[in-house]
C-alpha positions as a printed Julia matrix, in Angstrom:
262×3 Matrix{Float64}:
  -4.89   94.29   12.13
  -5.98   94.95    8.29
  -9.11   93.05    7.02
  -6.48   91.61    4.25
  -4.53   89.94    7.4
  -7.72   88.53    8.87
  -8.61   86.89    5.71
  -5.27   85.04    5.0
  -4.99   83.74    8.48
  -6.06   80.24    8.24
  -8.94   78.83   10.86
  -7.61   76.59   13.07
  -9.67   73.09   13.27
 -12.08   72.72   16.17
 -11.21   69.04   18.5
 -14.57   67.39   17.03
 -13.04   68.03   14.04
  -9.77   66.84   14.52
 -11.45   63.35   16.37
 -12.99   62.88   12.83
 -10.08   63.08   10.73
  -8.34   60.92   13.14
 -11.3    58.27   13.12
 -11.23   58.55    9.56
  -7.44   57.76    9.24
  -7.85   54.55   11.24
 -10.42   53.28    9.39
  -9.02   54.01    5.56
  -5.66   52.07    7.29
  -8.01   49.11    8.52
  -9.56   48.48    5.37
  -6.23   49.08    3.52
  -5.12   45.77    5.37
  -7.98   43.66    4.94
  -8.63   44.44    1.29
  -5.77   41.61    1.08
  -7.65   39.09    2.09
 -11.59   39.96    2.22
 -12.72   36.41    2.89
 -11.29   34.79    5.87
 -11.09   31.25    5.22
 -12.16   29.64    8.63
 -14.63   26.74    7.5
 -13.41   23.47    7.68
 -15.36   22.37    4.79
 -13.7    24.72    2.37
 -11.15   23.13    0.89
  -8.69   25.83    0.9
  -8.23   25.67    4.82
  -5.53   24.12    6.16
  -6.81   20.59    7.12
  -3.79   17.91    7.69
  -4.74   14.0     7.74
  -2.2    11.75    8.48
  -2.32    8.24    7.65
  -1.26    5.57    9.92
  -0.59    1.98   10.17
   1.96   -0.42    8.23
   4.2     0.21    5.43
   4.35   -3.78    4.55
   1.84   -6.67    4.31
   3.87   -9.89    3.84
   1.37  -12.33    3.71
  -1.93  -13.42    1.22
  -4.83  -12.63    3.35
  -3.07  -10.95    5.79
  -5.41   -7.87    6.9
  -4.22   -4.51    8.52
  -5.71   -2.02   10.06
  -5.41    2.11    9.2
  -6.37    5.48   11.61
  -6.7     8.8    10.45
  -4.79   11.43   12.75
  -6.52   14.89   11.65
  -4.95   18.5    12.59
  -7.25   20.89   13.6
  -9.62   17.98   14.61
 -12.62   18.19   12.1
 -16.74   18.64   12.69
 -17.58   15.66   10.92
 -15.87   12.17   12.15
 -16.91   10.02    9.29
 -13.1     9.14    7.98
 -13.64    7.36    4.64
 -11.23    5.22    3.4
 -10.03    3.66   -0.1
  -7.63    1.84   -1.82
  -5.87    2.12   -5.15
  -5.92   -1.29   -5.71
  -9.04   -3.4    -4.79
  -7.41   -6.34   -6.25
  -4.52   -6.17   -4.28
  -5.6    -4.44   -1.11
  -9.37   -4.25   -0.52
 -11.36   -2.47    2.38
 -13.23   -5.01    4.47
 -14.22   -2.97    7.73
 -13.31   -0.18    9.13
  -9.98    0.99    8.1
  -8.68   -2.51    7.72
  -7.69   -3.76    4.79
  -7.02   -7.26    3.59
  -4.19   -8.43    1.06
  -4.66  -10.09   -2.26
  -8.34  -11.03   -2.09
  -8.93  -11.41   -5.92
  -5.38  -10.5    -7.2
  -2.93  -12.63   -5.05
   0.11  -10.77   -4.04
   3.77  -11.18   -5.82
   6.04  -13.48   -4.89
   9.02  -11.29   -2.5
  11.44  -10.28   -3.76
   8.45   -8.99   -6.34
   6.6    -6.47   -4.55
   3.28   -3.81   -5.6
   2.7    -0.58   -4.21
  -0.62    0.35   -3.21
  -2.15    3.76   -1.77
  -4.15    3.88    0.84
  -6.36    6.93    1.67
  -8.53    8.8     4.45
 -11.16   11.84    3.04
 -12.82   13.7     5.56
 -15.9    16.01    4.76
 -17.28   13.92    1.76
 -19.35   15.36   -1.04
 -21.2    14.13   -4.36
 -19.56   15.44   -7.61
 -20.62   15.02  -11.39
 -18.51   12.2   -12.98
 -16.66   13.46  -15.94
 -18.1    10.67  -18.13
 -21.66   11.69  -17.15
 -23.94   11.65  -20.15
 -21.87    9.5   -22.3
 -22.64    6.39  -23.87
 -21.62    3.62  -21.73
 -20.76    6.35  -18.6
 -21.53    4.78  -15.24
 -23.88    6.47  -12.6
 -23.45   10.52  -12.97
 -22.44   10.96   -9.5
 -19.31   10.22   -7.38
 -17.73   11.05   -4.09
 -15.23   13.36   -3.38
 -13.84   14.31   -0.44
 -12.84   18.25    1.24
 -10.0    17.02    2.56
  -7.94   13.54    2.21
  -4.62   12.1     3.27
  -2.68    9.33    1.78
  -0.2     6.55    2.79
   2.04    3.83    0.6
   1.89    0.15    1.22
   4.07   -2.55   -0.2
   2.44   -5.61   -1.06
   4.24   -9.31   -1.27
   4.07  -12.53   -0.35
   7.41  -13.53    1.47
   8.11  -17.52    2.43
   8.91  -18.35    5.63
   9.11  -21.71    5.28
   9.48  -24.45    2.68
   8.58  -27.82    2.4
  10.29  -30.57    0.15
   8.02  -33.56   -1.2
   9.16  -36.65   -3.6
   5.95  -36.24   -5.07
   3.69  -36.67   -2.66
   4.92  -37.07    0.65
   7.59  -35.37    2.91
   9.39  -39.11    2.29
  11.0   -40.79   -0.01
  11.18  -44.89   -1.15
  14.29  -45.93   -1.78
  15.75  -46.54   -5.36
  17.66  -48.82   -7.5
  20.73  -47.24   -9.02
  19.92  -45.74  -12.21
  15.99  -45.25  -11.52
  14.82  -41.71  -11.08
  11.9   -39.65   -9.29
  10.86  -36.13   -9.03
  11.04  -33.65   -5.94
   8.57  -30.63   -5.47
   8.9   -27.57   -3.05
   6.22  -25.7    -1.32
   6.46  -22.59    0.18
   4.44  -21.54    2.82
   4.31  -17.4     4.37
   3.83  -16.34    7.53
  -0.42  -17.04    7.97
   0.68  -20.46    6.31
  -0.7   -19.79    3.37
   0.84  -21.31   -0.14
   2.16  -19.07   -2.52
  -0.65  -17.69   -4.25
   0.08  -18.58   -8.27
   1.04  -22.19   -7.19
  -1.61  -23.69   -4.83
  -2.22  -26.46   -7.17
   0.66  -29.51   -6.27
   0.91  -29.81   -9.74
   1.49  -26.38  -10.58
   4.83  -25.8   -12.11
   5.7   -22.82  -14.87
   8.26  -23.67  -17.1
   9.73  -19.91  -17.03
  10.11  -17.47  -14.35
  11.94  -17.32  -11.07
  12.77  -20.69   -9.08
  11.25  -21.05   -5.86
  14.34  -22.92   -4.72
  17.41  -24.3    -5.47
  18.34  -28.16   -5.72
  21.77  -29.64   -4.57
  22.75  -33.62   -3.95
  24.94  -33.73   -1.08
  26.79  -36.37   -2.75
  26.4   -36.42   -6.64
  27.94  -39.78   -6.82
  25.22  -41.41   -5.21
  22.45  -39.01   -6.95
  22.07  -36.43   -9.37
  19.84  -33.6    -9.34
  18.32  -31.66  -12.6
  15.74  -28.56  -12.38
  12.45  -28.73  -13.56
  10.04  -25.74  -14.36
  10.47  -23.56  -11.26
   9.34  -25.9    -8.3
  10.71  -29.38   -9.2
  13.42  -31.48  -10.11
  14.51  -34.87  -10.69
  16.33  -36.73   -8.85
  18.21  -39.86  -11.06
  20.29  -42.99   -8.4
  23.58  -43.57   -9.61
  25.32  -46.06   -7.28
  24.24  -47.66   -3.59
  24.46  -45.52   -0.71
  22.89  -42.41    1.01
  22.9   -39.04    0.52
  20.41  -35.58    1.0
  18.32  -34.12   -1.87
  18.24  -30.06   -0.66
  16.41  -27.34   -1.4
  16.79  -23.94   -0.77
  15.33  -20.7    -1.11
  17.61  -17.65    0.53
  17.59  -18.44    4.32
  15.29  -21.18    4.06
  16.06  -25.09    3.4
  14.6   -28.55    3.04
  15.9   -31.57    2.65
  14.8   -35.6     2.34
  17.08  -38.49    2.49
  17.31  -40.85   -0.24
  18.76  -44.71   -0.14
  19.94  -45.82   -3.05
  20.43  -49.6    -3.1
């Protein structure tokens, strides 16, 4: 063989050689992959990991004062068990323990078929953040709390009667009448904690506008007629001797009281 052929006849790669390359391959392809991502994201604290809380407890409070209670169901579970919880509304649904809330405490609810929505919510993983008002004139403290993680739930709020109770003014009685005398009726409506309804605890309170609280009939309007006042009275004029039922009622719910007319 010519020294020309030697010199064109490439050198064949020794195995250490070879074991490098193929080393080298594996690790150019490793990196290639994790270049997508460089920084796994496995804290719980950062709030880019996927940390689910799920709020639980009612959808409805029907009643002033009524108080319900809230847990915090977190996926993966989380270091630091110190669920905090809030409302949107203080006035209408404000934290007094726990995860229980209570309904109406300074801001009574609205009268069903009226109803407020209110959001309650669980953060996890709390933190102290500058308020964006910090530094101004008037601003409040410069720090708040903020939360790595939180979860929310809705809550309607009302007040919804269960009961009502007619009066003629004062009692659940009535004196009889002489025919063409007249006296006034009231309704009060109580929920399910037997509470009154909120705007109209005073006996004497009676808008002029608004919804009724309850309807008034006569069961005979020959013996008695019967004319709306405001939204929680009426009266009640005797036309002629005999008996009959002054009756009020709101939806499912009725009242009545007899009245003698002599």
């Amino acid at each position: 063989m010519t020294p020309t052929n030697l010199n064109a006849r490439a050198r064949r790669p020794s195995l250490s050689e070879r074991r490098f390359v193929s080393v080298l391959a594996t690790v150019i392809l490793v990196a290639s992959f994790a270049c997508g991502d460089p920084y796994l994201h496995t804290n719980p604290y950062d709030p880019t990991v996927p940390v689910t809380i799920t709020v639980l407890g009612p959808d409805s409070v029907f009643s002033y004062t009524e108080q319900a209670h809230f847990t915090a169901q977190i996926v993966p579970a989380f270091p630091d068990t110190a669920v905090q919880f809030s409302s949107s509304d203080n006035g209408q649904f404000q934290l007094v323990g726990s995860g229980t809330f209570e309904a109406g405490p300074r801001v009574g609810p609205p009268l069903w078929p009226a109803t407020r929505t209110v959001t309650v919510t669980a953060g996890i993983g709390a933190f102290d953040t500058l308020r964006s008002d910090a530094g101004l004139p008037g601003g409040r403290a410069p720090m708040d709390t903020a939360w790595r993680h939180i979860g929310s739930k809705t809550v309607v709020i009302t007040q919804r009667m269960v009961r009502i109770l007619l009066r003629c003014p004062d009692t659940h009685a009535c004196d009889p009448l002489s025919a063409g005398d007249a006296w006034s009726v009231w309704v009060d409506g109580f929920d399910a904690l037997n509470q009154k309804i909120y705007a109209l605890t005073s006996g004497t309170a009676n808008p002029a506008t608004g919804t009724p609280i309850a309807t008034f009939v006569s069961r005979d309007t020959t013996v008695a007629s019967v004319s709306p006042v405001g939204i929680r009275a009426a009266t009640v004029t005797a036309r002629k001797t005999g008996t009959t039922w002054i009756v009020a009622t709101r939806d499912v719910l009725l009242d009545s009281l007899q009245l003698v007319v002599r």
